[in-house]
MARZALO-999108 format. One record per residue: residue number from 1; residue in one letter; x, y, z of N, C-alpha, C, O in turn. Coordinates in Angstrom, 3 decimals, padded with zeros to 6 digits, m for minus. Atoms other than C-alpha are relative to their C-alpha. Example, Ala and Ser with C-alpha at 12.3 -4.5 7.8 and 13.67 -1.06 7.14 Angstrom:
REM MARZALO-999108
@k->1&r->A&nX->000.890&nY->m001.190&nZ->000.000&caX->012.300&caY->m004.500&caZ->007.800&cX->000.900&cY->001.200&cZ->000.000&oX->001.936&oY->001.181&oZ->000.665
@k->2&r->S&nX->m000.820&nY->m001.190&nZ->m000.060&caX->013.670&caY->m001.060&caZ->007.140&cX->m000.770&cY->001.090&cZ->000.730&oX->m000.261&oY->002.198&oZ->000.899
This chain:
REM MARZALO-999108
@k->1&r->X&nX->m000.297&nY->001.338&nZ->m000.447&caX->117.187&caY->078.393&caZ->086.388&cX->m001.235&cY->m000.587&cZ->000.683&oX->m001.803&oY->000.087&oZ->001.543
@k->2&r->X&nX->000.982&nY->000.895&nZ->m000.771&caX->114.567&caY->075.829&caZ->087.549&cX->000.565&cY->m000.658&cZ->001.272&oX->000.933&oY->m001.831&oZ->001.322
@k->3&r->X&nX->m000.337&nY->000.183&nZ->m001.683&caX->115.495&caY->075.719&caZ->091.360&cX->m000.338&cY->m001.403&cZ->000.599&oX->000.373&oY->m002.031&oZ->001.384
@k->4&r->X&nX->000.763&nY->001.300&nZ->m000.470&caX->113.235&caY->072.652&caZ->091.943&cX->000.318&cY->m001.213&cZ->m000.449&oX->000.181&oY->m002.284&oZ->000.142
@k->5&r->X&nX->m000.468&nY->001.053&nZ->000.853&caX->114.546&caY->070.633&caZ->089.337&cX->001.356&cY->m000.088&cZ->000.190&oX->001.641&oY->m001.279&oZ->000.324
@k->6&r->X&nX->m000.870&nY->m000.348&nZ->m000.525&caX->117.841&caY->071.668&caZ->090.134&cX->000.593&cY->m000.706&cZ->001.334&oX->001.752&oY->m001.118&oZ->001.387
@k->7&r->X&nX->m000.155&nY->000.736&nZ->m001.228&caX->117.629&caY->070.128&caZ->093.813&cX->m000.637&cY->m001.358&cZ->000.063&oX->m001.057&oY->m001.602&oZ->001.195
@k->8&r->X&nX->000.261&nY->000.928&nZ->000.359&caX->116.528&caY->066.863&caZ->092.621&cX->001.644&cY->m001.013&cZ->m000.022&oX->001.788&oY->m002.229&oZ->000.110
@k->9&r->X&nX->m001.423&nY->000.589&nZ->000.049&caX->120.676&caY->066.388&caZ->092.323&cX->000.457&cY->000.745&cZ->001.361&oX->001.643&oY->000.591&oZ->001.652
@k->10&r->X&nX->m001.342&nY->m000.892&nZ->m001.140&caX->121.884&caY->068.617&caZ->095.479&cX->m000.553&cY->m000.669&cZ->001.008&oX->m001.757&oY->m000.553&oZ->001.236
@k->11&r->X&nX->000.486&nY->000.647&nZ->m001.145&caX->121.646&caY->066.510&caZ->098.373&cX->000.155&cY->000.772&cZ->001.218&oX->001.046&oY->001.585&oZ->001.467
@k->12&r->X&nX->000.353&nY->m000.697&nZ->m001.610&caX->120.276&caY->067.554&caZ->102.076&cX->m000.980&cY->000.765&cZ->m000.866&oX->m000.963&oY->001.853&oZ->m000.291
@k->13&r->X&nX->000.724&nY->m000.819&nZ->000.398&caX->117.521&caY->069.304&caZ->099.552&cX->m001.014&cY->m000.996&cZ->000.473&oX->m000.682&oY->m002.134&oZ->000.805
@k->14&r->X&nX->000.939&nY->000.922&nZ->m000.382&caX->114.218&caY->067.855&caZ->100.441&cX->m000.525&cY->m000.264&cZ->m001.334&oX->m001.124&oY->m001.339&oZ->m001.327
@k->15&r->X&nX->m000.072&nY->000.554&nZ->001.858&caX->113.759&caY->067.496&caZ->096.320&cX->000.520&cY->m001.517&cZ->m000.009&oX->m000.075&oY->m002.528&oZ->m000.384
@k->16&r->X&nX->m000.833&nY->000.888&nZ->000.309&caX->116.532&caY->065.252&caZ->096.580&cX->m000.531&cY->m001.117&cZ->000.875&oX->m000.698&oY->m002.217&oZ->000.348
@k->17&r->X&nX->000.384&nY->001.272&nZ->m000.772&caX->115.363&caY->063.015&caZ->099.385&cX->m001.363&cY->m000.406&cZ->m000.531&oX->m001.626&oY->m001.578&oZ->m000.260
@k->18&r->X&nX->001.252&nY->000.520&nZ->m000.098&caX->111.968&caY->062.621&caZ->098.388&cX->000.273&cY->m000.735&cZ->m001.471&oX->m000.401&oY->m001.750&oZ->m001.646
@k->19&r->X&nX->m000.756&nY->001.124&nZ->001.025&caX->113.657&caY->061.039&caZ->095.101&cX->000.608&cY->m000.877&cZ->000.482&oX->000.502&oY->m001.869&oZ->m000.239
@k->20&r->X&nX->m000.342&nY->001.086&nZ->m000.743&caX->115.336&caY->058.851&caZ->097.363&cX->m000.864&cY->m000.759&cZ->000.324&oX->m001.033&oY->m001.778&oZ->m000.346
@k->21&r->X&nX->001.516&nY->000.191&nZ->m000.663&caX->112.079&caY->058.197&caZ->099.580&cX->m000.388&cY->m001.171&cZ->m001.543&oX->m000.566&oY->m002.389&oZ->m001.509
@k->22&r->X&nX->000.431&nY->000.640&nZ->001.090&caX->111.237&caY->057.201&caZ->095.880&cX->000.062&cY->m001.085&cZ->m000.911&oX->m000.768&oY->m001.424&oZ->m001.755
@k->23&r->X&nX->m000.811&nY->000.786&nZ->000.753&caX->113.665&caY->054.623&caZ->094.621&cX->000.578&cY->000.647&cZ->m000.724&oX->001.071&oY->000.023&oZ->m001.664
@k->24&r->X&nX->m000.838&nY->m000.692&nZ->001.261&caX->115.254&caY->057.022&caZ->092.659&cX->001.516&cY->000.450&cZ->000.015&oX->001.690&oY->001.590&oZ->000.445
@k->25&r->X&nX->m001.673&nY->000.173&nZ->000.047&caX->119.069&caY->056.913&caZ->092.409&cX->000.132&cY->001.147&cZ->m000.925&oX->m000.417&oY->000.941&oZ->m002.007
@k->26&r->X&nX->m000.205&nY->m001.076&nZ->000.608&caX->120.250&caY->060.822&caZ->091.059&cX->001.330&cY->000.350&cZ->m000.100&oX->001.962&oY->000.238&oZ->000.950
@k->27&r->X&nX->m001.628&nY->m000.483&nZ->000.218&caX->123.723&caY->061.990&caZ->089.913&cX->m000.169&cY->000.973&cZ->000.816&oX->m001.266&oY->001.515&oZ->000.952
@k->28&r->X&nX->m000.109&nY->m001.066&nZ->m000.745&caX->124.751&caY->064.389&caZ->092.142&cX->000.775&cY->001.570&cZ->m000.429&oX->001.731&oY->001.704&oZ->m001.193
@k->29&r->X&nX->m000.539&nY->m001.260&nZ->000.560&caX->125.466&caY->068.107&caZ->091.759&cX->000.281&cY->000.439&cZ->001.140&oX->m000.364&oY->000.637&oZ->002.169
@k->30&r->X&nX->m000.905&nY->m000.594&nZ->m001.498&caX->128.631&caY->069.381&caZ->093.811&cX->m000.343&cY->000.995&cZ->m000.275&oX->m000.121&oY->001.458&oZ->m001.393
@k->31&r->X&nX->000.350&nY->m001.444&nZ->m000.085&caX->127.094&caY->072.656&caZ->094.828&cX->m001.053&cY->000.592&cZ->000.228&oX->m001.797&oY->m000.314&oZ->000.604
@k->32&r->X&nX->001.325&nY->m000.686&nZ->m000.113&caX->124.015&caY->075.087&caZ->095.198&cX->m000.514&cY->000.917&cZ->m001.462&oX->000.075&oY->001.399&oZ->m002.430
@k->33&r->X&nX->000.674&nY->m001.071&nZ->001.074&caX->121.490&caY->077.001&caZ->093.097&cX->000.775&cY->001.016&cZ->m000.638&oX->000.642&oY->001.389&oZ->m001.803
@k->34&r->X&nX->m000.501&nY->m000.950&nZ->000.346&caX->123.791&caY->079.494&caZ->093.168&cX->000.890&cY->m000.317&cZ->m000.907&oX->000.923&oY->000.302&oZ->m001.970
@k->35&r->X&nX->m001.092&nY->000.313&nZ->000.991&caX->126.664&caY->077.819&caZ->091.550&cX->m000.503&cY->m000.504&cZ->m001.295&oX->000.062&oY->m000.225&oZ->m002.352
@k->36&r->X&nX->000.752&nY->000.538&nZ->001.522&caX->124.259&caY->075.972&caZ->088.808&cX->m000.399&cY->001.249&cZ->m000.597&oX->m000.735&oY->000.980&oZ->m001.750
@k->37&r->X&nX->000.590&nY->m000.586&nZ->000.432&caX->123.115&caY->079.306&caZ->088.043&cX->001.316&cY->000.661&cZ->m000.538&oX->001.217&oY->001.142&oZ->m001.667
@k->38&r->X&nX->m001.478&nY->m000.698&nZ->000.288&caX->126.772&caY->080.738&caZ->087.658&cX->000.047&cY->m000.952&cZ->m000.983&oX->m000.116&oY->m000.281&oZ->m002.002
@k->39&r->X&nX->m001.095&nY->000.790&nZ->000.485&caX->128.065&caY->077.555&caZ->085.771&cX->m001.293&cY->m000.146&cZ->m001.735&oX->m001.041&oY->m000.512&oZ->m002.883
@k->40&r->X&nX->000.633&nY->m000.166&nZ->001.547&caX->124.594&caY->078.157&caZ->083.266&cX->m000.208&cY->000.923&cZ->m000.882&oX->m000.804&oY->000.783&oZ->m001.950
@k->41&r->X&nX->000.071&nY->m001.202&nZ->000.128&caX->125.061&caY->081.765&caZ->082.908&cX->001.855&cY->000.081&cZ->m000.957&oX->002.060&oY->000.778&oZ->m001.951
@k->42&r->X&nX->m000.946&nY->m000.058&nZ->000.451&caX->128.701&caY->081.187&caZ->082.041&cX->m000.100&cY->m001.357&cZ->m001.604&oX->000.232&oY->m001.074&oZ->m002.755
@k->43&r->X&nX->m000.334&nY->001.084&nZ->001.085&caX->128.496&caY->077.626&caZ->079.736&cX->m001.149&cY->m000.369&cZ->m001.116&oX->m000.911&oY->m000.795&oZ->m002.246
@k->44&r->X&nX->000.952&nY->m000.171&nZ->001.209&caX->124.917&caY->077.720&caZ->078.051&cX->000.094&cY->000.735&cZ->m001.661&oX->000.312&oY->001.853&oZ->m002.128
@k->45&r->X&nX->m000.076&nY->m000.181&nZ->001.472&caX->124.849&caY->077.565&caZ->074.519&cX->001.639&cY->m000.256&cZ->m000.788&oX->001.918&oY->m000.136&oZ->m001.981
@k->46&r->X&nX->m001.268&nY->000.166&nZ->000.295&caX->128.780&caY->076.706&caZ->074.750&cX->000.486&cY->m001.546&cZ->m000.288&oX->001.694&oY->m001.782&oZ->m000.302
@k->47&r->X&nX->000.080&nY->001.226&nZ->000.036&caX->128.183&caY->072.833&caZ->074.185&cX->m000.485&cY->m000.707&cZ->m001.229&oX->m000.376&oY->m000.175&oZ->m002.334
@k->48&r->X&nX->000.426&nY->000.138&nZ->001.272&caX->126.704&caY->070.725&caZ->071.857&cX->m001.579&cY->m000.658&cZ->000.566&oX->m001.942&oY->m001.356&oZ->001.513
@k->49&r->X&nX->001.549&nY->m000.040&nZ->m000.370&caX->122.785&caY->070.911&caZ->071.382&cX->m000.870&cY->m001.423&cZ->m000.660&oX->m001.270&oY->m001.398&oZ->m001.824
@k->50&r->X&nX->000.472&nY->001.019&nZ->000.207&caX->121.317&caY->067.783&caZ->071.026&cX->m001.550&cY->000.006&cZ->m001.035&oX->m002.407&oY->000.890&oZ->m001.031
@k->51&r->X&nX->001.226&nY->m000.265&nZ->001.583&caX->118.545&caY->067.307&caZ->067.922&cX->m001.043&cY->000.195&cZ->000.428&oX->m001.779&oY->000.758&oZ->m000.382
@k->52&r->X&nX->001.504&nY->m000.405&nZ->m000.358&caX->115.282&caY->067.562&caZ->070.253&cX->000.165&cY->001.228&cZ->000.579&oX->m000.830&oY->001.733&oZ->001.097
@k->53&r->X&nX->000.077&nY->m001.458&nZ->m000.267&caX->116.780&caY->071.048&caZ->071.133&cX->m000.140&cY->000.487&cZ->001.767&oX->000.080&oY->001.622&oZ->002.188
@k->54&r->X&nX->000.260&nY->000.019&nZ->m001.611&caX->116.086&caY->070.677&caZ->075.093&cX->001.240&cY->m000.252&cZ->000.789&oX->001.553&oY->000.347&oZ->001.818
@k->55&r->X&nX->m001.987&nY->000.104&nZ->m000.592&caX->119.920&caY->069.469&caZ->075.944&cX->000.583&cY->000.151&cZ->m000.617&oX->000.707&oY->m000.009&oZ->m001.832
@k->56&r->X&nX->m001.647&nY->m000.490&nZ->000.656&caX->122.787&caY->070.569&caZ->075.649&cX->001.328&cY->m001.010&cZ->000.784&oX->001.249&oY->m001.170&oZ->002.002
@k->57&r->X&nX->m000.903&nY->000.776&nZ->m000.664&caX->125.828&caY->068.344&caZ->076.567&cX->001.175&cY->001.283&cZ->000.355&oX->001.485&oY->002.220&oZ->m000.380
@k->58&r->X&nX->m001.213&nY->m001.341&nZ->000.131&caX->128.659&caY->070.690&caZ->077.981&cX->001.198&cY->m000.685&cZ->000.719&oX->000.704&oY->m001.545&oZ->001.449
@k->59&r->X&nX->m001.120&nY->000.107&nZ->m000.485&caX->132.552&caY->069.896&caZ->079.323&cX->000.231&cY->000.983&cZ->000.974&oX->001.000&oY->001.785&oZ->000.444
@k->60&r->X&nX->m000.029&nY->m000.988&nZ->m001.050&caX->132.555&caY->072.233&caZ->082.492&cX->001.487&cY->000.563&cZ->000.493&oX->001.810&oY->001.603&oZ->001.067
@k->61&r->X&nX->m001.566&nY->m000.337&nZ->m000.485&caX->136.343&caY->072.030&caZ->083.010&cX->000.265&cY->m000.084&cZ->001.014&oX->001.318&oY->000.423&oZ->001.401
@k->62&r->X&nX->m000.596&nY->000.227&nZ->m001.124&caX->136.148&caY->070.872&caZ->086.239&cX->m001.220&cY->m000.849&cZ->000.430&oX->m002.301&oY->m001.089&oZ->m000.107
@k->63&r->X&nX->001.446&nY->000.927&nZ->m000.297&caX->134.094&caY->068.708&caZ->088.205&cX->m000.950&cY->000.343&cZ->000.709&oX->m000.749&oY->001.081&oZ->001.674
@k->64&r->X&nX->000.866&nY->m000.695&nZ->m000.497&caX->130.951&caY->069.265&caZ->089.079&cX->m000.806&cY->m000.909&cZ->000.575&oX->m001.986&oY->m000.582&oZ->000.705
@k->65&r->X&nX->001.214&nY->001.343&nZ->m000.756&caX->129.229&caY->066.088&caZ->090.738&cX->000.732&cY->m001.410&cZ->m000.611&oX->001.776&oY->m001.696&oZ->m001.198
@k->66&r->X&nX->000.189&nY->001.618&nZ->000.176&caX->128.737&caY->062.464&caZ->090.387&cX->m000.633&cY->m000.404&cZ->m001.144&oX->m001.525&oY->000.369&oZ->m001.494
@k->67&r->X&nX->001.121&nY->000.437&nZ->000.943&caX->127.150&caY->060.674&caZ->087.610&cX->m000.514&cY->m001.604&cZ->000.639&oX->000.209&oY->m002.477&oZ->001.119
@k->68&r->X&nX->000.207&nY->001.608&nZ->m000.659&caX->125.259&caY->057.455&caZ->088.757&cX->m000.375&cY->m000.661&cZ->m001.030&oX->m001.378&oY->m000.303&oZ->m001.646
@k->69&r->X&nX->000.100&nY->000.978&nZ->001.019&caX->125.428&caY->054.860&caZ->086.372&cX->m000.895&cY->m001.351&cZ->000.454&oX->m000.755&oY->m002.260&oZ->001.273
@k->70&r->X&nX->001.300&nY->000.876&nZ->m000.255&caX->122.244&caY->053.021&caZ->086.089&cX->000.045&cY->m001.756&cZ->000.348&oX->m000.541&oY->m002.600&oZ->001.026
@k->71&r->X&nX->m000.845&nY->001.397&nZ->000.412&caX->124.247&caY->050.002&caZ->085.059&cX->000.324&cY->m000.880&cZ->000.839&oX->m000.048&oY->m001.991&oZ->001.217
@k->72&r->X&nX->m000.994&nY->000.644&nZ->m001.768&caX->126.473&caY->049.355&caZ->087.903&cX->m000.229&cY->000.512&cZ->001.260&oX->000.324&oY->m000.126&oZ->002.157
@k->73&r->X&nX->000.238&nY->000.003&nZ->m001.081&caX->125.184&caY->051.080&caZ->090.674&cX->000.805&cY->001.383&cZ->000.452&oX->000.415&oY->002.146&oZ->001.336
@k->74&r->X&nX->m000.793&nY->m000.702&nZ->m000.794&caX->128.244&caY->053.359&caZ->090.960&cX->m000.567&cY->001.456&cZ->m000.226&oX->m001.536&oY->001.946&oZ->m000.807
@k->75&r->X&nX->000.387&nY->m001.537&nZ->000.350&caX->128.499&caY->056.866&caZ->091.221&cX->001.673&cY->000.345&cZ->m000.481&oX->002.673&oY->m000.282&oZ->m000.131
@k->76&r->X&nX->m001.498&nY->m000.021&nZ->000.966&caX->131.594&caY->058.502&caZ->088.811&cX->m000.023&cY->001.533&cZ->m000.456&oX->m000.713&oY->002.134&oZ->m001.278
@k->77&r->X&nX->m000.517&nY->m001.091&nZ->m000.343&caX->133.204&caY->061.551&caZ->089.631&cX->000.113&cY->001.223&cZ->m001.909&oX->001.051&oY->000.951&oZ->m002.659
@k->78&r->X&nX->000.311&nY->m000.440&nZ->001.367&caX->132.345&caY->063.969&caZ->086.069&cX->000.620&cY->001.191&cZ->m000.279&oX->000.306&oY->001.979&oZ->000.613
@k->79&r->X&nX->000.482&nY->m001.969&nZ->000.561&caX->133.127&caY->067.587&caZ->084.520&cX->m000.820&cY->m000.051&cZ->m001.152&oX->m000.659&oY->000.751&oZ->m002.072
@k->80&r->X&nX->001.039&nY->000.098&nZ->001.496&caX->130.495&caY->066.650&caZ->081.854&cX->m001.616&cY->000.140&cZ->000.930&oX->m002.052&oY->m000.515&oZ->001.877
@k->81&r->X&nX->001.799&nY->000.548&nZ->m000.586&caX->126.592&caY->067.225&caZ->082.707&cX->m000.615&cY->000.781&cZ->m001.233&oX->m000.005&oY->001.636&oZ->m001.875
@k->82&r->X&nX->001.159&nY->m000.570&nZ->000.853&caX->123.265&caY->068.073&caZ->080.339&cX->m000.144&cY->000.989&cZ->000.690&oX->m000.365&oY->000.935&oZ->001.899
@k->83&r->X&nX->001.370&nY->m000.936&nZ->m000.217&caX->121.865&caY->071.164&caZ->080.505&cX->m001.723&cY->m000.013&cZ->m000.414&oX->m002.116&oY->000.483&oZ->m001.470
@k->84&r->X&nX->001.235&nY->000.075&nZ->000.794&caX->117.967&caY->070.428&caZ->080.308&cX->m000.695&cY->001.211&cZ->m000.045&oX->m000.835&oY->002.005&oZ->000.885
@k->85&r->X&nX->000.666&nY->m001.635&nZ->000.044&caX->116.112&caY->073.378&caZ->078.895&cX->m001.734&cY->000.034&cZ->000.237&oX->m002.546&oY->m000.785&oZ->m000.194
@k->86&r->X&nX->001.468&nY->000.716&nZ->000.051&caX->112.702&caY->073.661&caZ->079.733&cX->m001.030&cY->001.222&cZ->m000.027&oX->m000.401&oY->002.263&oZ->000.167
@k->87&r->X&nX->000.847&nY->m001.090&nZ->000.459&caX->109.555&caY->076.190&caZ->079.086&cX->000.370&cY->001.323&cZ->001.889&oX->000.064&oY->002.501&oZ->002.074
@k->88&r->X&nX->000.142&nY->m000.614&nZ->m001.450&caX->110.206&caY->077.536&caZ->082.969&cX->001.335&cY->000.135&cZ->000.395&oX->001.528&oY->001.080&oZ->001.161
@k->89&r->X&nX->m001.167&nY->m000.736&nZ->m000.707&caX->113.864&caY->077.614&caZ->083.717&cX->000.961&cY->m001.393&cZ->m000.908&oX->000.572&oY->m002.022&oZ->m001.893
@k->90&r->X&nX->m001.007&nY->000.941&nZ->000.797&caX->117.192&caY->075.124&caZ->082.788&cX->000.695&cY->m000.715&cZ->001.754&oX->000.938&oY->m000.251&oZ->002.868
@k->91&r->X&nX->m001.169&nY->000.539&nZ->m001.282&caX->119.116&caY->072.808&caZ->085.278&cX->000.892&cY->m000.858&cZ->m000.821&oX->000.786&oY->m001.091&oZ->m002.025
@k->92&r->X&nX->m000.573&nY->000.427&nZ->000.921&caX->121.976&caY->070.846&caZ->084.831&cX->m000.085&cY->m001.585&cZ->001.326&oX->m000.354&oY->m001.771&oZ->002.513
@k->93&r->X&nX->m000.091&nY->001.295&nZ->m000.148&caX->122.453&caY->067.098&caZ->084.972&cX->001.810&cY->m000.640&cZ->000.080&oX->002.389&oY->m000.731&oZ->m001.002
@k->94&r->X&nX->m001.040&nY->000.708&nZ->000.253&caX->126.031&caY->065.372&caZ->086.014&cX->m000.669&cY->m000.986&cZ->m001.131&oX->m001.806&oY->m001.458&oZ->m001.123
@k->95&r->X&nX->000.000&nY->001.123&nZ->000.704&caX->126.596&caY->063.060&caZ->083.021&cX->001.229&cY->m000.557&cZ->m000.031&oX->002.201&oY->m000.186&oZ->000.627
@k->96&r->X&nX->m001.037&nY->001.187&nZ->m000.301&caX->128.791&caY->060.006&caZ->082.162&cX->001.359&cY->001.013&cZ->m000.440&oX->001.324&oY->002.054&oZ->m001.097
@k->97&r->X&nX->m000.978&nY->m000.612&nZ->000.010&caX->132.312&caY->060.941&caZ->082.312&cX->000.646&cY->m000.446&cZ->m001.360&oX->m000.066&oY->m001.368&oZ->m001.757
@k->98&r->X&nX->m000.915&nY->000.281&nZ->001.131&caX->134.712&caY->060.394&caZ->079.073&cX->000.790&cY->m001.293&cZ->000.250&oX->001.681&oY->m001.072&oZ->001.071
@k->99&r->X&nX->m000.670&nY->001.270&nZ->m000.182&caX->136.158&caY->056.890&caZ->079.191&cX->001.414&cY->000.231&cZ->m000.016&oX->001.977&oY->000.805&oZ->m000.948
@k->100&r->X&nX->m001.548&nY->000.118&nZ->m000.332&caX->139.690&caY->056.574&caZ->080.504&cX->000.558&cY->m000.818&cZ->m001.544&oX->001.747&oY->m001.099&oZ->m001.698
């Protein structure tokens, strides 16, 4: 797991604030390293892999953060996030939730 990239979504990380600091508005991930590392150890490769091969979209079965929608501003409660894969480790991304 990429730890660094990882806390870019877990807030009180200093990752995460200095994306703030930044203008940068981040979906949030309910939880720690530890649990992203559980929830990529259990759901990797159990999703569907997107054609540039680097994400994976996955259904977690429960919720796992916020997604912030660029759009409107909000933030929207998910069990869907990307896994991005990357030459050094994987994190995962809340994404948009399934339309009511």
């Amino acid at each position: 797991m990429k730890a660094g990239a990882q806390e870019k979504h877990i807030p009180d990380t200093p990752n995460y604030k200095q994306e703030l600091a930044n203008g940068k508005n981040k979906s949030i991930f309910y939880g720690d390293n530890k649990i992203a590392q559980e929830l990529l150890d259990k759901f990797a490769g159990k999703g569907q892999l997107l054609p540039n091969g680097k994400k994976e979209r996955v259904d977690f079965g429960k919720t796992i953060g916020k997604y912030y929608d660029r759009d409107t501003g909000e933030y929207l409660e998910t069990t869907r996030g990307m896994i991005h894969y990357g030459k050094d480790g994987a994190h995962i991304v809340p994404s948009e939730p399934l339309k009511k």
